[in-house]
N, C-alpha and C positions, 0 to 999 in steps of 0.2 A: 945514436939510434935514429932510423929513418921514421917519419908519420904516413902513414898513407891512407885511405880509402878502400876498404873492403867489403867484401859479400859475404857471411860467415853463413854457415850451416852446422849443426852440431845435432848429434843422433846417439843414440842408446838403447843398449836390448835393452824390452822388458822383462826383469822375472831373471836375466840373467844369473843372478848367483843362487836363483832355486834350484836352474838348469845345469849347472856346474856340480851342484851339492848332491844332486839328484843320478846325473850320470857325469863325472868330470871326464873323465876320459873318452869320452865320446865328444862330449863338448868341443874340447880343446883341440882335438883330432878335426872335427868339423873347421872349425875358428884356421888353422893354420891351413888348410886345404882354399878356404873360403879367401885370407888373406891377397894370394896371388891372383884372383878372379878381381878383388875388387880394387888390385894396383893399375888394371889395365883399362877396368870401367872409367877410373879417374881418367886414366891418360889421354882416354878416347873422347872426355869431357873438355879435352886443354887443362888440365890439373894439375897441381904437384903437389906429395905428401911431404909436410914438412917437419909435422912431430906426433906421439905416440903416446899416449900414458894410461898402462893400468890396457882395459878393452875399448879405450877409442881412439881412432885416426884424426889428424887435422890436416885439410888439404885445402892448396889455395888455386882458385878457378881464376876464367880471365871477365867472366860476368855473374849476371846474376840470373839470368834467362838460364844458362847454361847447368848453374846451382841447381836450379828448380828442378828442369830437364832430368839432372843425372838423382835427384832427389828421387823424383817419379817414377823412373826407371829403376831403383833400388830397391821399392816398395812395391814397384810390379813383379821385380823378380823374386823378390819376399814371397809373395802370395804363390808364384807359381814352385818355389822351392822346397814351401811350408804344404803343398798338398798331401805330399806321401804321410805324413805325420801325423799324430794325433793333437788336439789343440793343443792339451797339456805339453805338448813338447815341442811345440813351433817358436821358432825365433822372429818372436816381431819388435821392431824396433820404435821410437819415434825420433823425427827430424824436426829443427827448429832451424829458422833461415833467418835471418838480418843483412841489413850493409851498416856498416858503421866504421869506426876511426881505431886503426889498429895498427900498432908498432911492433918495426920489425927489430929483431934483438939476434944477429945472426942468421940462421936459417929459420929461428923461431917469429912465431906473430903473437903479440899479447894486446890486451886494452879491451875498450868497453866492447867492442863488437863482438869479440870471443866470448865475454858474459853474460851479455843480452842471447846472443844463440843458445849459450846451453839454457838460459832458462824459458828461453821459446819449445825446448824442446820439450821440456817437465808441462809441458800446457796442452801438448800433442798427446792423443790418442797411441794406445799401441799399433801399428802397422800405418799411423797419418802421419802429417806433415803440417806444422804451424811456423805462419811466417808474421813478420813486421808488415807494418803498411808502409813501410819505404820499399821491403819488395815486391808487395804488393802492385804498389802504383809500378814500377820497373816491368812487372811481368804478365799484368792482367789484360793488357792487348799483342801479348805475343806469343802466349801457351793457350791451347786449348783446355782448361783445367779449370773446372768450377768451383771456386772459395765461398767461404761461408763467411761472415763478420762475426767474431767470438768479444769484437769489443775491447777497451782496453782493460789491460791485468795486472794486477800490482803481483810483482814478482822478488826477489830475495834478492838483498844487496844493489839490488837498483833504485835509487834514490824518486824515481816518478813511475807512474804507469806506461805497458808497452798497449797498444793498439794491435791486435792481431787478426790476424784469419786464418783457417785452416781448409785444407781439400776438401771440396764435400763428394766423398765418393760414393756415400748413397746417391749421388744423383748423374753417377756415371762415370765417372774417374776420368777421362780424357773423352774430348769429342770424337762424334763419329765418323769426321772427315781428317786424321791428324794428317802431318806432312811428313813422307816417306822417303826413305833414303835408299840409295841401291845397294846389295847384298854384297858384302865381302864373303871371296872364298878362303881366305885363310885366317889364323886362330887371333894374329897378333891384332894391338890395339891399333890405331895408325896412328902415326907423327904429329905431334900439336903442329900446328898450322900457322904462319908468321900472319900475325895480330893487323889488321887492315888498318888504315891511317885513323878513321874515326876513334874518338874516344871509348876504351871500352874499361868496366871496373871491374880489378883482381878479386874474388871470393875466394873466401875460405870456407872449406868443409872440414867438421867433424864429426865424424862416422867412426861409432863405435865398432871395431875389431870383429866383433863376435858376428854384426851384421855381414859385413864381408860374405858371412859364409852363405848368404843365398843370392849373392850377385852372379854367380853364375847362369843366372836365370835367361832363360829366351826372352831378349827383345827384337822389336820387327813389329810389323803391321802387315795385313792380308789384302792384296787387290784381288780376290778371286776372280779367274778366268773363265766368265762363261761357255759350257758347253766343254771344261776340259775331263776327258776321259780318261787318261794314261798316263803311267808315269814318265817322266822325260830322264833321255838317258844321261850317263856323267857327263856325255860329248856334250850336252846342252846346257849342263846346269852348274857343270865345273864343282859337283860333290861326289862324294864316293858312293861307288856302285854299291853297294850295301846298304839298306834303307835304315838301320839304325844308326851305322860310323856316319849316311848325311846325316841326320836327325843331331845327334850327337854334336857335331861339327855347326851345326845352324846353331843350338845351343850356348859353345863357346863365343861364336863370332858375333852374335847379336846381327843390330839391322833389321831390314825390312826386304821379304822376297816379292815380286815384284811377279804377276803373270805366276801366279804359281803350278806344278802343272806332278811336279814326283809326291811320293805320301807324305817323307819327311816334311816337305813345305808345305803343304796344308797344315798336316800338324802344327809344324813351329808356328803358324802364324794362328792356327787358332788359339793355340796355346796363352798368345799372346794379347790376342784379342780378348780373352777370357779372362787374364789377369787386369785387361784395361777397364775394364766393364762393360766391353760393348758385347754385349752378348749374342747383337744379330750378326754382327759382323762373324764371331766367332762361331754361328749358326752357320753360315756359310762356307765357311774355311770347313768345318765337318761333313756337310752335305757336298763339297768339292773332294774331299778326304773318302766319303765311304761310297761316292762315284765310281771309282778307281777298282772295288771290288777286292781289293786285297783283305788277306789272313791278318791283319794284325790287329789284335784285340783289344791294346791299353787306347788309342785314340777312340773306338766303340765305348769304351766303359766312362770317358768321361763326357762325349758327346750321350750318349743318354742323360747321363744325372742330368746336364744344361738343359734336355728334351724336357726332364720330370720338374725342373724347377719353373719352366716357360711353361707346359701347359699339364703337368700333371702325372700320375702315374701312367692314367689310360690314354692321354694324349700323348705320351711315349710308345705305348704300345701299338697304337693305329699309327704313328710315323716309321717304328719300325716293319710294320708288319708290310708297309707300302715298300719301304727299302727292301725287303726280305724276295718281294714279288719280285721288282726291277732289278734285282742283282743277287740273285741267292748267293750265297755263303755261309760255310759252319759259323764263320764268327758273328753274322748278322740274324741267325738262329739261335744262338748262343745267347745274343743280349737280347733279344726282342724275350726270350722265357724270362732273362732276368726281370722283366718290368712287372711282370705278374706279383702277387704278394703271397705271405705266409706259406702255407702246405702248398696249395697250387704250386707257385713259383717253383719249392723244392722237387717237388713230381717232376716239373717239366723240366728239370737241369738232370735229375736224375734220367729221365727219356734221352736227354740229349749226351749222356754220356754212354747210356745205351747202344745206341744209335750210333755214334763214333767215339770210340773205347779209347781207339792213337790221338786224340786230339786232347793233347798233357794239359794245357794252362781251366781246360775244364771242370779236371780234377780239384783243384785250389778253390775253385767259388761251389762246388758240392762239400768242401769240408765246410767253409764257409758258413752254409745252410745248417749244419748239425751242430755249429762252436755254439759255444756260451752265450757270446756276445751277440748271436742273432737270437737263440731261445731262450735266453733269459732262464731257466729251467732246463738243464742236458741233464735225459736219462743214460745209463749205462748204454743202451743200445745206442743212443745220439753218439756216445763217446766214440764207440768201436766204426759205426759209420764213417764216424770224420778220421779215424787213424787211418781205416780201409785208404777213403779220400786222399789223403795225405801223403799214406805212403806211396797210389799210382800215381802223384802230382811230384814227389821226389823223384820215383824210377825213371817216366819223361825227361825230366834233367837231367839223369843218370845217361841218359840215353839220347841224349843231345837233339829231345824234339820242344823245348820250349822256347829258346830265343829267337827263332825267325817269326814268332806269332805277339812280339815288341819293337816296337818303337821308340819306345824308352825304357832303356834295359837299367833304369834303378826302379821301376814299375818292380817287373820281373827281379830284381834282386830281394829287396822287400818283401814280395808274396815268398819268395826261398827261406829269406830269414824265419818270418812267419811260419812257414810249414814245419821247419827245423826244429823252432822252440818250441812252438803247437806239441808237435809229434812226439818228443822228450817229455812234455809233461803229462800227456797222455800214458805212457809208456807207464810212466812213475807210478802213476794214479792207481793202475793197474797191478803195477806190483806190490803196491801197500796197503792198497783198501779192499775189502770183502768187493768181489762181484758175483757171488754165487750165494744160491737159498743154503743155508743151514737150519736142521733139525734136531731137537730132543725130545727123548722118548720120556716119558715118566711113568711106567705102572702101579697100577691100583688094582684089590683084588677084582675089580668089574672090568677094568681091561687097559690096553694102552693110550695115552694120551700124547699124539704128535705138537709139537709147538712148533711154528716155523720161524725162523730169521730171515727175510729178505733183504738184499742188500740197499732196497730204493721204495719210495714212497709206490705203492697200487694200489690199483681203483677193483683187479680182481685175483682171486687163487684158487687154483684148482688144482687137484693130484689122483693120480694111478696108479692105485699099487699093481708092481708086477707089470709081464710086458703085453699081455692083454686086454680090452675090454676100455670103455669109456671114461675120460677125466670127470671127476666131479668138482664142482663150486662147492669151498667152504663156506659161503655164502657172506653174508655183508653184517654190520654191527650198525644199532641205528645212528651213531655218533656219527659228524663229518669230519673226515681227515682234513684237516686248513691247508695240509700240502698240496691237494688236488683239490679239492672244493666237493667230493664225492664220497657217498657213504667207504667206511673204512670196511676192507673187507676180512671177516674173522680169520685170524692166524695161526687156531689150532684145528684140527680133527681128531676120531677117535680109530683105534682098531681094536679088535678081536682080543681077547686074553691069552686067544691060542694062535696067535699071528705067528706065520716060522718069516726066517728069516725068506728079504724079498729085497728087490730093488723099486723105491717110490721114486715117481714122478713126480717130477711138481716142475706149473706154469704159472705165469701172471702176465697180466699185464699194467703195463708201467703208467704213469704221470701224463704222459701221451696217446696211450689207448693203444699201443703198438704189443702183440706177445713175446714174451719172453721166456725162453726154456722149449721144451722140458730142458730140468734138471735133475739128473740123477741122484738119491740117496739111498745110501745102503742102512739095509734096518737090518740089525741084527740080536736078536733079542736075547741073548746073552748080555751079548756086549753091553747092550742100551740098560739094560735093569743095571749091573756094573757100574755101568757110568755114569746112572741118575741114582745110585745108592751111593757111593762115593763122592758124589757132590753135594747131597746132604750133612754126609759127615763131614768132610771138608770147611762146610759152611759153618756148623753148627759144633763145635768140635768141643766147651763147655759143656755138652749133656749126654756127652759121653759116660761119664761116672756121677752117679750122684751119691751122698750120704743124707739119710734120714734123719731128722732131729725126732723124732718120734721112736724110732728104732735105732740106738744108740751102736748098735752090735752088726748093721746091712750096710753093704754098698749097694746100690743098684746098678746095671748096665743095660738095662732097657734098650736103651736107644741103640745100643752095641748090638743087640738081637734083633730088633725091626731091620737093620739094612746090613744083616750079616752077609747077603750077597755079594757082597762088594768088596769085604775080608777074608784072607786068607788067615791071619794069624793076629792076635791081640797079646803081648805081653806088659804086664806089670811090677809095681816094683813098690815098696812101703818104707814109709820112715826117710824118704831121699834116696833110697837102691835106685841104683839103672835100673829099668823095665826089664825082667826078664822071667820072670814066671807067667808061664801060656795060663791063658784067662779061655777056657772051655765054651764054643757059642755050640749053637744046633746048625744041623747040616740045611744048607738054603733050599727053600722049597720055589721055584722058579712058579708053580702052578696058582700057589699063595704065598708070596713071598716076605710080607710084611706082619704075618700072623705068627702068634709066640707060642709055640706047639704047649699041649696041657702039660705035656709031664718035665716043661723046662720051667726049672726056678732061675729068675733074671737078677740074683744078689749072692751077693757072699756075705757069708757070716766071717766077722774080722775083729782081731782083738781091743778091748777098751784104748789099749795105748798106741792105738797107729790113727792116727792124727793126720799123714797126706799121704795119697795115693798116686804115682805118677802112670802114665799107658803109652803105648805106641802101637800103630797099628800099620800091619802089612799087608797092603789091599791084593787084591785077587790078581790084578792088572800089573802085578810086581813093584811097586812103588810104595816109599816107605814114610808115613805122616813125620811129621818134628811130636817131639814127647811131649804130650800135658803133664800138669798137674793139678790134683784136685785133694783141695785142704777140706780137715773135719770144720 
C-alpha cells in the first residue's frame, strides 16, 4: 500500500432520508440525473471519482485551491438549483475539507484524512463549507472567499481537536472582483491538464450522491458590457439561436461569459452572480438583461424580488416604473403591478390580464393572487377565480403561447406542474363539497320559517322571493363570527302561512366582502311541510307510540297526528305480528297542519294482554321507515 498526501473534502445531504421518505421516487430520479452533472464538474476540477458508498462520492483532486474552488461552486449551484423549491424540499448539503496522510489500497484512498473530512463536514452548516487550518493556511491567499474562525472542535474518533473555519457567506460568498474564465460552447467537461513541474497536492473529495443533483447549476461571472442593447446573434456568440436552448446550454457548460451582449447571457451570469452573493454585480447583469426589451418573464420575476430585498417593495416599484417608461413591455407592466401589495396588486394583474387576454404566463400569477397560500382564507369565489385562472393559463400551453416568454423552461415547467395539481384539486373540491345556499322550511300554525345553510363563512344575507321587487337583509345577530371578525349575520327569515309555491333568491356576501348568488331555491309548500314533517319523525321515531301507565287500556299516537302530512299510511302489528293493521290518522290540513282536529281521538283502546306494539310508516314522498317497537 502506497502513503501519500492528500486534500480530502467530504459532503452530505442534509435531511436526506426525510427527503427519500418523504418523496423517494422523485428523489432518487433527481439523485441519478444529478449524478452525470457532477462526474463532469470533477473532471473539469482535475479530479477522479474513486469510490462510492451508500449517497456519497469520494474524488481525488490534484490541489486544495482546486477542492475549495469546485466546493464553492457546488454550493453556488446548490442555491441556484434549490430556487424553484420549497425550503422544505431543497437539497443542501455540507462540505468539510482537510489535507492529511492517506493510503492508497487499489483505486481506494483510506486513513486519517478521509475521517477528519467527514467530520469537518458534521460542523458545517447545511448549504456551507468547513475546512481545517491546513486548508485554510493553503487557500486563504488564493480564493476570494471570506472564512470565519469556528476555533478548534473536538470531533468523534479523533483523538485531539480540529481547528477549523467555515465560509462566511453572510458577508458575501466570493469577492466582488473574482477571476474569470472564457466561455466554452460545448457541453463536455475539458481534459485534465498535464500537472506543471511545481509541486502540487492530490485531494480527495467526498460529495454525497444526492448533492450531485444540483451541480447542474450555472457557473460563470458577469463583466457587464456598457451601453449593450441587443441580443448578439449565434454567428457571434457560438449558442443556439433560441434564447432558451442558449440559456440552457450556458447552464450545462458553466464558465464565465465575457462582454455579455444575448438574454441568455445576462441571465446566466446574473443568475450566478446571485448565487455568489454579489448582489450588485447581479443588479447589473438584470439592468443589461431588461435593456434588451425582450418578452421573457422568469429573468423579470427574479430581478424584482433582488429590487425588493435591495430597497423595498416601493423601491421596486419606482425602478420598475422607470424601466416601464424607457422600454415598455407587457412583461415590464406585468411585474412592475406585481410589486404592489394585497387587493391593489390583485386589481392590477387582473387590468393587466384585461388588457392582454393572449399573454398565457399571466394567467398563472392571477390564479396565484386567489390560491390559498397568498390568502391565507380562500372563499368559494377565490376558488373558482383561480380555476377560471388556471384553466386560461393551461389553454396557452395547449396552445403553444407560453415557452417563448422563458428563459428557463423548468421555471415554466413547475408553474405547469402547479397549475395541473392546483386545477385537480380545485375540481375535487368542487365535486364533494356543498357550494351552494341550501334551505329548510318548517311551518307553524303562524307561518313559515326559512333556515339557510351556506356553504362559507358571511358577513351578510339577503333574499327575494320570486322574480320581482328588492332583496332584503336578514339582518345581523349581535355575536361576532371569529371567522370574519363581523357581527354574524341571521340565517333564517319568515314567510306568509299562505306562501304558494315560488322561487327564493338568496345572496351574500362572503369573508371577503365580494357577493355571491343569487342562488336559486325552490319553495314549494307541499313539499317543504312533507319534508320538515318527516324529518321530525324520522328524528324522533320513540314518540311515535306511546302507552299510559295511568290508562292501562290506551295507546296513544299523538305525535302520529301532529305530522300526519308527511304520511301516507301507518300500519301496526301486536304481540311481535309484522305491522300490518292500517292505524286510521285525520286527513292533513296544510292551512293548520299540526292541530288535532276536535272529533279525532289520538289512542286506541287495546287489550290488557298486548304487551308490545310494533309500526311502520309509509311517508307521503313513497318511502318506507324500518319497523319500531314499542313495549307496555
Amino acid at each position: 500500500m502506497k502513503r501519500k498526501i492528500a486534500a480530502i473534502l467530504a459532503a452530505d445531504v442534509a435531511g436526506y432520508s426525510r427527503l427519500v421518505s418523504e418523496d423517494e421516487e422523485d428523489t432518487l430520479a433527481r439523485l441519478a440525473d444529478a449524478r452525470e452533472v457532477f462526474d463532469a464538474f470533477v473532471a473539469r476540477s482535475h479530479g477522479r471519482i474513486f469510490n462510492t458508498a451508500g449517497d456519497a462520492v469520494m474524488c481525488e483532486f490534484e490541489s486544495a485551491v482546486e477542492a475549495v474552488r469546485c466546493a464553492i461552486d457546488i454550493q453556488e449551484s446548490l442555491r441556484t438549483r434549490n430556487l424553484p423549491h420549497p425550503p422544505n424540499k431543497r437539497l443542501l448539503f455540507r462540505i468539510g475539507i482537510t489535507i492529511g496522510d492517506v493510503v492508497e489500497r487499489g483505486t481506494d484512498l483510506l486513513g486519517d484524512g478521509v475521517n477528519i473530512a467527514a467530520r469537518l463536514e458534521s460542523l458545517a452548516e447545511p448549504g456551507g463549507i468547513c475546512i481545517s487550518r491546513s486548508v485554510h493556511e493553503a487557500v486563504s491567499n488564493k480564493i476570494s472567499v471570506p472564512f470565519r474562525d469556528i476555533g478548534e472542535k473536538a470531533v468523534k474518533n479523533i483523538p485531539h481537536p480540529v481547528h477549523a473555519f467555515v465560509v462566511d457567506w453572510a458577508r458575501g460568498g466570493l469577492s466582488e472582483t473574482p477571476v474569470t474564465v472564457e466561455p466554452r460552447v460545448d457541453a463536455q467537461p475539458p481534459r485534465p491538464s498535464v500537472p506543471s513541474p511545481q509541486r502540487r497536492i492530490p485531494v480527495l473529495l467526498v460529495v454525497s450522491a444526492a448533492a450531485a443533483l444540483l451541480v447542474a447549476a450555472i457557473l460563470g461571472w458577469v463583466l457587464v458590457k456598457p451601453g449593450a442593447d441587443r441580443p448578439a446573434m449565434p454567428a457571434e456568440t457560438g449558442l443556439p439561436a433560441d434564447a432558451a436552448e442558449a440559456f440552457a446550454q450556458l447552464s450545462r457548460q458553466g464558465g464565465v461569459v465575457n462582454n455579455p451582449r444575448a438574454p441568455a447571457e445576462f441571465y446566466h451570469n446574473a443568475r450566478t452572480l446571485e448565487a455568489r452573493g454579489d448582489q450588485a454585480g447581479a443588479r447589473k447583469a438584470y439592468e443589461g438583461f431588461a435593456a434588451l426589451g425582450t418578452e421573457h418573464l422568469d429573468p423579470h420575476l427574479r430581478y424584482s424580488a433582488l429590487l425588493r430585498v435591495q430597497e423595498g417593495r416601493a423601491g421596486a416599484r419606482e425602478a420598475y416604473g422607470r424601466l416601464v417608461e424607457a422600454k415598455p413591455t407587457r412583461v415590464g407592466a406585468l411585474v412592475q403591478a406585481l410589486q404592489f401589495e394585497g387587493a391593489d396588486r390583485r386589481a392590477r394583474v387582473e387590468a393587466f390580464t384585461n388588457q392582454h387576454p393572449e399573454f398565457g404566463p399571466a394567467y398563472f400569477l392571477l390564479a396565484e393572487e386567489y390560491s390559498e397560500d397568498r390568502l391565507g382564507t380562500q372563499t368559494l369565489t377565490d376558488r373558482r377565480l383561480e380555476f377560471d385562472a388556471l384553466d386560461r393559463f393551461l389553454e396557452a400551453e395547449a396552445e403553444g403561447r407560453l415557452a417563448r416568454h422563458f428563459l428557463d423552461q423548468s421555471v415554466l415547467a413547475a408553474w405547469l406542474d402547479r397549475a395541473r395539481k392546483r386545477k385537480d384539486q380545485i375540481e375535487a373540491f368542487f365535486r364533494h363539497s356543498a357550494t351552494r345556499p341550501t334551505a329548510t322550511f318548517t311551518r307553524s300554525n303562524s307561518g313559515w320559517t326559512a333556515a339557510l345553510a351556506l356553504p362559507e363563512p358571511a358577513t351578510a344575507i339577503s333574499y327575494r322571493v320570486g322574480e320581482q321587487g328588492a332583496f332584503r337583509n336578514t339582518g345581523s345577530a349581535s355575536a361576532i363570527d371569529q371567522r370574519t371578525g363581523r357581527p354574524a349575520p341571521m340565517t333564517t327569515f319568515e314567510l306568509p302561512p299562505d306562501q304558494g309555491r315560488a322561487t327564493i333568491y338568496v345572496a351574500y356576501d362572503d369573508a371577503a366582502g365580494r357577493s355571491a348568488g343569487p342562488f336559486p331555491i325552490v319553495f314549494d309548500p307541499q313539499t317543504a311541510l312533507v319534508s320538515a314533517q318527516k324529518d321530525v319523525l324520522t328524528r324522533f321515531p320513540n314518540a311515535w307510540l306511546a302507552f299510559r301507565e295511568d290508562m292501562a287500556g290506551l295507546l296513544y299516537f299523538t305525535h302520529l297526528v301532529s305530522n300526519r302530512c308527511a304520511i301516507a299510511s301507518v300500519e301496526i302489528g301486536f304481540n311481535g305480528e309484522a305491522p300490518a293493521r292500517p292505524l286510521e290518522l285525520p286527513a292533513c290540513d296544510p292551512k293548520n297542519p299540526y292541530a288535532i282536529p276536535a272529533e279525532t281521538r289520538p289512542y286506541l283502546q287495546i287489550r290488557p294482554d298486548i304487551r308490545e306494539v310494533s309500526a311502520q310508516i309509509t311517508f307521503a314522498d313513497g318511502t318506507v321507515s324500518e319497523v319500531q317497537t314499542f313495549r307496555r
